[in-house]
C-alpha atoms as a printed R data frame, in Angstrom:
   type eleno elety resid chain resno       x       y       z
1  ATOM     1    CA   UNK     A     1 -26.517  19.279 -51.390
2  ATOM     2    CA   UNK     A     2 -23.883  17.565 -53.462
3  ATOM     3    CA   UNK     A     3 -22.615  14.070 -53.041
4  ATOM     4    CA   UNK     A     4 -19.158  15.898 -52.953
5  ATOM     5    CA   UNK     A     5 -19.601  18.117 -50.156
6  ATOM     6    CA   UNK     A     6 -21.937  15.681 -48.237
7  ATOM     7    CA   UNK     A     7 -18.777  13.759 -48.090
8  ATOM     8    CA   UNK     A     8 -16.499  16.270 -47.426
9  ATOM     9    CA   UNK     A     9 -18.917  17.024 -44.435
10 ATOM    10    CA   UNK     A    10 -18.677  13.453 -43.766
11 ATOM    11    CA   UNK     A    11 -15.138  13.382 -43.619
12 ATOM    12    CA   UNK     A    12 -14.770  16.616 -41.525
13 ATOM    13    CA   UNK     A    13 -17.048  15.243 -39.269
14 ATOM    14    CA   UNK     A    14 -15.287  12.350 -38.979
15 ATOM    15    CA   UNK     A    15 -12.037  14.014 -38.566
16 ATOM    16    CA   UNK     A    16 -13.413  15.670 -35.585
17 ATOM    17    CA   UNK     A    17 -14.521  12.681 -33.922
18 ATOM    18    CA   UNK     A    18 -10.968  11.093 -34.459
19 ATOM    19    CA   UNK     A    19  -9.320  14.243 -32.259
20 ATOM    20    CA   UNK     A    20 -11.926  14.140 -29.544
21 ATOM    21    CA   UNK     A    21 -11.863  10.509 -29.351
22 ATOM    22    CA   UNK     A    22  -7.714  10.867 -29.381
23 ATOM    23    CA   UNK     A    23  -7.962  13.393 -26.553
24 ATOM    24    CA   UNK     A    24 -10.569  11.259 -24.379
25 ATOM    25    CA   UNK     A    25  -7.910   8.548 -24.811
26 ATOM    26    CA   UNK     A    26  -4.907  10.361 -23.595
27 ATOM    27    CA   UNK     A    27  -7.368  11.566 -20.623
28 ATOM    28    CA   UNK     A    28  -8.026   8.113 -19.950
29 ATOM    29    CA   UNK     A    29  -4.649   7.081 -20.128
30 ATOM    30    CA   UNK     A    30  -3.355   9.626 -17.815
31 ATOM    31    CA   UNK     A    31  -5.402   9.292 -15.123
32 ATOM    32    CA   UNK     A    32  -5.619   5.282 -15.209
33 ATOM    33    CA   UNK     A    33  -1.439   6.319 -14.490
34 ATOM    34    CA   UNK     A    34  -1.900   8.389 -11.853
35 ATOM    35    CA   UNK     A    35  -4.099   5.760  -9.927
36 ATOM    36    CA   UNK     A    36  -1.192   2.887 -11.053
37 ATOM    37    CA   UNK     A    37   0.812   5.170  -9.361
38 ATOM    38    CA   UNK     A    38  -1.059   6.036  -6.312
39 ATOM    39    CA   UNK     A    39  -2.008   2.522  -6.219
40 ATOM    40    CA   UNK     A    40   2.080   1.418  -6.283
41 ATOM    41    CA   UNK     A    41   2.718   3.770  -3.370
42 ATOM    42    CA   UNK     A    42   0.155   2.443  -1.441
43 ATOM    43    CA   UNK     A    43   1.445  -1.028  -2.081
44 ATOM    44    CA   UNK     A    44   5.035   0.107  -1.181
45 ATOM    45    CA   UNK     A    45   3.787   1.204   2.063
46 ATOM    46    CA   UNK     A    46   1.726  -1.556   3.110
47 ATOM    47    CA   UNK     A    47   4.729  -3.545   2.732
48 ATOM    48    CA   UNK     A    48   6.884  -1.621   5.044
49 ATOM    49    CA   UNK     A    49   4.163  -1.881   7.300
50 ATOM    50    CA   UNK     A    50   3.499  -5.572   7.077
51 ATOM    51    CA   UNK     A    51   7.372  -5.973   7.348
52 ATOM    52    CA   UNK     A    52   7.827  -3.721  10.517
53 ATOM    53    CA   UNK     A    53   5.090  -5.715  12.182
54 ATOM    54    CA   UNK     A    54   6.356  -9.176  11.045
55 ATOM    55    CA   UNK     A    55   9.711  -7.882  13.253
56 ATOM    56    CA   UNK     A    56   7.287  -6.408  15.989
57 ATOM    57    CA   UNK     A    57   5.587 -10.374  15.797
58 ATOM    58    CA   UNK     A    58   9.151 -12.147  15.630
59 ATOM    59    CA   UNK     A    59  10.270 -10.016  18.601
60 ATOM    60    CA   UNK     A    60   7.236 -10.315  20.620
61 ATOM    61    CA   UNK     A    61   6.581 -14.103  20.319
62 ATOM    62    CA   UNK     A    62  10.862 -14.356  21.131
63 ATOM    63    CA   UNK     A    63  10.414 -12.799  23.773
64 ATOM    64    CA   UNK     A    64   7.366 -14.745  25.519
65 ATOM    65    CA   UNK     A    65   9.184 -17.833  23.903
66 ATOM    66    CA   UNK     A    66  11.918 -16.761  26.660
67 ATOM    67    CA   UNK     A    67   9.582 -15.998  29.263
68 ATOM    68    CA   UNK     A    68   7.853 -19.655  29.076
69 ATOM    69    CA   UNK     A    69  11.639 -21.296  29.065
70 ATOM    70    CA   UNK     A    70  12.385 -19.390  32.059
71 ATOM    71    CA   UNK     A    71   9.419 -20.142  33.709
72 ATOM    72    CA   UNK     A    72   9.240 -23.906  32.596
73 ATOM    73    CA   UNK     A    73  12.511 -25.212  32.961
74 ATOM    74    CA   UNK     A    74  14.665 -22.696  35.142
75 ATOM    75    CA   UNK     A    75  11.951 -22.653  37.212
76 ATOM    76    CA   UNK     A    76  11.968 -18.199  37.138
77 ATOM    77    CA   UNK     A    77   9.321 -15.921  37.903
78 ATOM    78    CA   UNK     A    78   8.647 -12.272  38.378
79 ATOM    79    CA   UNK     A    79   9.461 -10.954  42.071
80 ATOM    80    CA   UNK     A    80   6.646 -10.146  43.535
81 ATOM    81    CA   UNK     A    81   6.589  -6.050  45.097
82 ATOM    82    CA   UNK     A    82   7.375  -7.045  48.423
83 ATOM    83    CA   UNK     A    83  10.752  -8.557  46.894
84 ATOM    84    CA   UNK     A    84  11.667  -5.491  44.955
85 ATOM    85    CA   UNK     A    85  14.029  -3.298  46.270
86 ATOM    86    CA   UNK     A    86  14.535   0.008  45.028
87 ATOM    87    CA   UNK     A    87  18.010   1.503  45.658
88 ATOM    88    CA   UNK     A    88  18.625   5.560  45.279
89 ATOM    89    CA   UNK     A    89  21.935   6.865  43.850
């Protein structure tokens, strides 16, 4: 074999392992994306999440916030069933 076409050989070879490698890059590339973008969705919805229940938490601890003021210094509490009365329309 000739030095010449060994390195034409070489070269093809070479040339070939430049487009495969180019391809397994884009591959990469593309599917490292679509997990950014799964990954970014995901985010986006845990934050909706954590904001709906930091409104759940604000309304919840208002509410027993209320409760203890009533109870502690209007002196309120909850009728007990013998002091309900139910009235039909």
């Amino acid at each position: 074999m000739s030095p010449r076409l060994f390195a034409l050989a070489a070269l093809i070879l070479a040339c070939i392992a430049s487009a495969v490698a180019v391809v397994y890059s884009r591959h990469s590339h593309r599917q490292a994306y679509i997990e950014l973008s799964r990954l970014q969705k995901q985010r986006d919805e845990f934050n909706v999440e954590f904001r709906r229940l930091q409104t759940e938490q604000a309304t919840v601890s208002e509410s027993a916030r209320i409760v203890g003021i009533a109870t502690d210094k209007l002196g309120m509490r909850f009728p007990a069933e013998n002091e309900i009365t139910v009235v039909q329309p």
